[in-house]
N, C-alpha and C positions, 0 to 999 in steps of 0.2 A: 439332465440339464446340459445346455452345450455352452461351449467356451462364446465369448464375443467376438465378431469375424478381426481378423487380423487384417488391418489396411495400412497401405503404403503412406508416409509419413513425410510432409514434407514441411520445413519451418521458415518463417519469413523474418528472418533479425536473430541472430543468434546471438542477444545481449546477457544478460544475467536469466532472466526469466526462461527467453525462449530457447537459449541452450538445455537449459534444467530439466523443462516440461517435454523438450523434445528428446534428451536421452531417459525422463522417467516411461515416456510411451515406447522407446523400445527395449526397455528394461523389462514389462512385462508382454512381448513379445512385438509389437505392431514393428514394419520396416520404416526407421528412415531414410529416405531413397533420396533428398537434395536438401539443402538447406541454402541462405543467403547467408553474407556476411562481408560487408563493406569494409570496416577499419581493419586494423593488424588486430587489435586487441578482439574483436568477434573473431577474425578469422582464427587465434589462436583457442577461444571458449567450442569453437567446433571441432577442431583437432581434435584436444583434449577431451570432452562429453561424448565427442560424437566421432571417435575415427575412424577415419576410409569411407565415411558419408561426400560427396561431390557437394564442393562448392559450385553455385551456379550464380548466374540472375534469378531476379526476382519473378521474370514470367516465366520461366523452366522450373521452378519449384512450383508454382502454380499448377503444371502442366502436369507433372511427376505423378503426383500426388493425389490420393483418394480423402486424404485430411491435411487439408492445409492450416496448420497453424499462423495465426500471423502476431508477432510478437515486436512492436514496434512501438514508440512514445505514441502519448494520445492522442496529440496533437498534430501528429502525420496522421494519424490511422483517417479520416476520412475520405481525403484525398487518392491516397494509396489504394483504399477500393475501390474508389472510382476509377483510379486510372486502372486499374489491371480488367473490370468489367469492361471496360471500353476496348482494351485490347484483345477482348477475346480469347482470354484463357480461359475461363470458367467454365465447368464440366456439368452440366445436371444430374442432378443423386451425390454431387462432393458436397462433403460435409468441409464449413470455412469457420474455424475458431478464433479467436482473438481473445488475447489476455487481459485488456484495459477492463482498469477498475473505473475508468469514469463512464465509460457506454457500456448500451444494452447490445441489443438485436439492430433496434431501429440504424444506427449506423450502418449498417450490412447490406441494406435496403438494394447499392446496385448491384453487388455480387448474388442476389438474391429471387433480383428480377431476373440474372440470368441461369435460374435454375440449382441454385448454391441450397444448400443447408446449414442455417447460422444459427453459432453456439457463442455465447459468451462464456468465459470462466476465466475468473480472475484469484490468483492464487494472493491469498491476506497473508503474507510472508515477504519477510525481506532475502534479498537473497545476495550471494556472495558471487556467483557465475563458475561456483568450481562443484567437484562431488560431492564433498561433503554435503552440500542442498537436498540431496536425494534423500537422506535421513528426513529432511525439515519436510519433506513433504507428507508423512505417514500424519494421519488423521492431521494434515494443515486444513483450513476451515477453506472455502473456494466459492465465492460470489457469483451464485450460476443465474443467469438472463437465456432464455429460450423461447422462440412458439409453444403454445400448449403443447402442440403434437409433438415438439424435439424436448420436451424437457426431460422425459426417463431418460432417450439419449445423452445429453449432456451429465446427467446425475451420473449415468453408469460410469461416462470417460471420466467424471475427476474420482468415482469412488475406484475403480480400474486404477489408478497409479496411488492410488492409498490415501485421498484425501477426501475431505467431509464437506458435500454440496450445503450450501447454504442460500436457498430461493431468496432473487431480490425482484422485485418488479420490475418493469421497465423503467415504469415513472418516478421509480424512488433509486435510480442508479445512483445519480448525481450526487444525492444526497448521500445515499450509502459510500462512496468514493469521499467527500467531502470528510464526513465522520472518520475512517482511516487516517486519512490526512492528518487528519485535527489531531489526532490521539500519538500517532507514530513519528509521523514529521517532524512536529512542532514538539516531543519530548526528544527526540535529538538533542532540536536548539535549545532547548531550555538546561538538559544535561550538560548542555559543552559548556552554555553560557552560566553554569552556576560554577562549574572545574573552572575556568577560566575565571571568575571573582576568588575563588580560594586560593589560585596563583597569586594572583595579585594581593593578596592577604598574608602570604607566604608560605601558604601549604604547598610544600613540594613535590607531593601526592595525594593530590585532589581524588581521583578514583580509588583509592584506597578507604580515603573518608566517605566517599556518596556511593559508592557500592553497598553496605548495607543498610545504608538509609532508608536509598532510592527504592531496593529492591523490597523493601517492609514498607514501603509507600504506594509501590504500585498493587503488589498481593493485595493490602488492606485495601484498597482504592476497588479492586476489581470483585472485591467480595462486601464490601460494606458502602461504595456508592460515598453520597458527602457525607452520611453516618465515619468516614476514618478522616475528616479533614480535621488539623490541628494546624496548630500555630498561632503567627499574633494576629492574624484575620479572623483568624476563626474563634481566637478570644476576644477581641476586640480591642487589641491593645495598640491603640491610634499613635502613642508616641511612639513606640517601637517600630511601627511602618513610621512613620515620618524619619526616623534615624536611617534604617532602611533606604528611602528614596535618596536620602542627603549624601549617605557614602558610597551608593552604588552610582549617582551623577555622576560624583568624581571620578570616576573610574569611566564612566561610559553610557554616555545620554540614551542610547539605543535601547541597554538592556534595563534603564531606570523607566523610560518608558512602557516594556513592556512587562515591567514588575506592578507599575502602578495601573495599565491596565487588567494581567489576570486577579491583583486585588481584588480589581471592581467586581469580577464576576464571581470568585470565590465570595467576596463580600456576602454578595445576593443569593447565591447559594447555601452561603449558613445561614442565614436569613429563614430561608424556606425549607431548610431540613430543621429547624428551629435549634439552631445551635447558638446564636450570635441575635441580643436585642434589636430591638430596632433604633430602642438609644444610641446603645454601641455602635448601631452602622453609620447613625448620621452625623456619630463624630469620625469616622473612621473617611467613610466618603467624603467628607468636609477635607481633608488630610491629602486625599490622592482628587482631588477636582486641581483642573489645571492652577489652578493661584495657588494650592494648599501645598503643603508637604516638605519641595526643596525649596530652598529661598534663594 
């Protein structure tokens, strides 16, 4: 068997991500020969991951490069290839990756037309933009989008820096991006927003107390689905959310609101893993409907 060809490396955003994935490709041997880096704080993540690699622009890292990564918010990324296809950097036979969990291929479309080879891979990790990430990358799971014909290629490059290709469709990106979201983001807000009520309660150390809650909530969650939902929703015990709604108003309409919405949905959820009546729910949703609950 022979090794993967070793190609020049060059990365477009050297933020937390694309710092990471660009020193794990020359960790197991690829060159990185240019990277971008706009703020002080990217310029300093390329020092760091990546030194004595040439900071450049973004069309000389283009140019450099037989893989160009491009590692930038979602929300730029379309434009950005548009503009660089248009300027005429784009080499045919270069392979053009991009890390966004919300697109596929199909974003790629102008770098493509002009002779690119487009990979998606998007790493399911959070990351901190220092070394220690390189650890998080061994078997991290990596949301691979390709042509038929590029997708052993894409599978090799994320299994090449130690991580575990996970096929998403084209047409199911969105949604696959959406789900992360939903799962990682929003258990942030919901961790800060529960330590921040135990302050306010007078726990002076909130992560001391929800540290082995949270973490016997999420395990069970991830192996048992709403078979490990507990509580007073998922007993159905309507007066206890209604106290619930009434003391966390006080404290902060935001987060009462968005107590009496995942109600609703935990509600419907025990519902259908059959854990919670259908009595019980109609007095419970009776409780969290807008008239019900805080007075």
């Amino acid at each position: 068997m022979t090794a993967p060809p070793r190609l020049r490396v060059g990365v477009i955003g050297t933020g937390r991500a694309g710092s990471v994935i660009g020193a794990a490709l020359h960790r197991v041997g690829h060159t990185v020969v240019a990277v971008s880096a706009v703020s002080d704080l990217s310029q300093l993540r390329a020092q760091a991951l990546l030194p004595g690699v040439p900071i450049v622009d973004i069309s000389g890292v283009a140019r450099a490069a037989d893989l160009v990564v491009v590692a930038v918010p979602d929300d730029v990324l379309p434009d950005l290839l548009q503009g660089l296809a248009h300027a005429g950097v784009v080499k045919p036979g270069q392979f053009w990756v991009h890390l966004s969990g919300r697109y596929g291929t199909d974003v790629m479309d102008p770098v493509t037309k002009a002779g690119a080879l487009p990979l998606a891979i998007h790493p399911i990790m959070t990351f901190t933009g220092t070394s220690m990430d390189l650890t998080r990358l061994e078997e991290c799971p990596f949301g691979v989008t390709a042509p038929d014909e590029l997708r052993s290629a894409a599978e090799a490059l994320v299994i090449e820096i130690g991580g575990d290709p996970i096929w998403v469709p084209e047409e199911k990106r969105a949604l696959y991006h959406a789900a992360l979201a939903f799962g990682s983001n929003y258990l942030v807000t919901l961790v800060a927003a529960s330590a921040e009520l135990l302050r306010q309660a007078g726990v002076d150390e909130p992560q001391r107390v929800l540290t082995p809650l949270l973490s016997a909530s999420l395990d069970n969650a991830l192996r048992m689905g709403d078979k490990a939902l507990t509580g007073p929703v998922a007993r159905g015990d309507a007066a206890t959310v209604a106290a619930h709604l009434e003391v966390i108003a006080d404290q902060s309409s935001t987060a009462a609101d968005a107590y009496r919405a995942l109600a609703r949905v935990t509600a419907d959820r025990s519902v259908a893993a059959g854990l919670l009546s259908t009595s019980l729910a109609e007095a419970l949703l009776d409780v969290l409907s807008t008239n019900g609950g805080v007075k």
